[in-house]
C-alpha angles and dihedrals in degrees: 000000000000115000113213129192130198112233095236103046098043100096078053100055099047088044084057097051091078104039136069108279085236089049085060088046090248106148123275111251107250112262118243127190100240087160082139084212113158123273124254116233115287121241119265078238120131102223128186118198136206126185119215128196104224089186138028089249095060099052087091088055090062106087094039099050095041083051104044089038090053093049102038084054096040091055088040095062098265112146094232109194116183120259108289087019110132100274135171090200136031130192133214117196111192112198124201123189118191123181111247113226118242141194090211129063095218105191135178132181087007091300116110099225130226133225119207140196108220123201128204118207106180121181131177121217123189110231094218096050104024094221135123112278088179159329140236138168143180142163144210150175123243128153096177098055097252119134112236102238086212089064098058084038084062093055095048086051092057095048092054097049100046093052109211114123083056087057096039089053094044086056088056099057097049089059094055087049095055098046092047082050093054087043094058099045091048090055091041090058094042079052094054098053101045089086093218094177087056080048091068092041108105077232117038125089119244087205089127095044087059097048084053099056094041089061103035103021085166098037132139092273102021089119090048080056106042087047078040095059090039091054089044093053091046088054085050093057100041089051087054097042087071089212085185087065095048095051095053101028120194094177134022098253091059093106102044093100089048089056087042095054080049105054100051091035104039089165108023131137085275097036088106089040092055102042081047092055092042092053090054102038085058103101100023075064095039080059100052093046084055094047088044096050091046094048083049109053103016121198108264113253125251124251128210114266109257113242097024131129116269096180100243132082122274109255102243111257114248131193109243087204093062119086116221124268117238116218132203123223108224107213113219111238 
């Protein structure tokens, strides 16, 4: 390391060994609050962060202070998401680097090297209402690049004690509650309305079941209205299937709804009911098949035998074509 001085400002610079720097009018460090007092509880807020060089100098600053920043919050409780992660807050930290004037040329390698005072300037935006939630700054000295962890430390500090990303996320989440709130109530009163016992009944509409699930098809009772629906249209079936008729059958056609209702509800809430009616409906349908075929294609009547004896005497045969012979009575004298 070679130490340079500047000739004019050499008699300052002794005269200044043994005084206080401020007493020389070289500028006072920035104060940081390094109180090392706990933390309040971070807010249950996703935050995403992005560091921003606001001067030339400072580009250098970038990597260091978005490092040290993530990782500070992160520690700290903050829900820290990626950038274009889903966030509710997100947090912009400017950083400003200005060359601090020296009486000595400090130089290494060959290269005079230059102290800075860095400023943070951190401020929180919500991302619903794009204002400022809150501010923070600090500052500190490096000349080697490096980020002072007790600068970051000082705006946590002054987030925790305002307050107000707590307040801003309970408000939040207020918010959320009340619109789940309003959801629910909304969906309870639809359901309400939609009449679901009338649904199950043979002759109800399930108009406002339907209105229901098409709204909320993974709502609360979604499962009640869709069983709803299924036991409305099996109450449908059974009342068309006319059991009465099947179990006491007057034509061969009377258990075609029962079969029917079988055959779409094998196992429905009338299944029993119906296999019952169609087992002792058997032989009275077995009967009218018989009648009906019967009515419908009848035994051919029998005929006398030809030649035989009738038991009367054979009218004599007479020619059509032969007119009849008058005959004359003779009187006896």
């Amino acid at each position: 390391m070679k130490l340079a001085l500047a000739p004019r400002s050499l008699v300052l610079a002794l005269a200044c060994l043994s005084v206080l720097p401020v007493a020389c009018g070289a500028a006072q460090s920035p104060v940081t609050n390094t109180s090392g007092k706990a933390l309040g509880a971070a807010p249950d807020l996703p935050i995403t962060i992005q560091v921003q060089a606001a001067t030339s100098e400072a580009q250098p600053f970038v990597a260091g202070v978005t490092e040290s920043v993530t990782t500070s919050l992160t520690n700290a409780g903050y829900k820290v998401v990626a950038d274009g992660g889903e966030s509710a807050a997100h947090a912009t930290v400017k950083v400003s680097a200005t060359p601090k004037a020296s009486f000595f040329a400090v130089q290494v390698n060959g290269q005079t090297k230059q102290n800075y005072t860095v400023q943070l300037d951190l401020s929180v935006i919500g991302v619903a209402n794009k204002a400022v939630i809150d501010h923070a700054t600090s500052a500190f000295e490096s000349d080697d690049g490096a980020v002072k962890p007790a600068a970051v430390q000082a705006l946590l500090e002054q987030l925790s004690e305002s307050g107000k990303l707590t307040a801003y996320a309970t408000s939040l989440e207020n918010q959320k509650k009340a619109a789940t709130a309003k959801v629910a109530q909304e969906e309870e009163d639809l359901w309400k309305g939609a009449n679901d016992a009338g649904c199950r009944a043979p002759t109800a509409s399930c108009e406002g079941v339907r209105e229901y699930l098409h709204k909320y098809p993974s709502g609360k009772y979604a499962a009640d209205g869709r069983k709803a629906m299924d036991e409305g249209t099996e109450a449908k079936a059974w009342a068309a299937a006319n059991a009465g008729d099947c179990k006491k059958p007057t034509r061969t056609d009377a258990c075609r709804g029962v079969e029917n209702y079988l055959g779409s509800f094998p196992g429905g809430a009338h299944a029993a009911e119906g296999k019952n009616a169609l087992n002792a409906a058997q032989k009275p349908l077995e009967n009218l098949r018989k009648a009906e075929a019967l009515r419908d294609n009848p035994p051919p009547v029998a005929r006398p035998a030809s030649g035989g004896s009738t038991g009367s005497a054979a009218a004599p045969a007479t020619n059509p074509n032969t007119a009849p012979i008058a005959t004359e009575s003779v009187r006896q004298p």
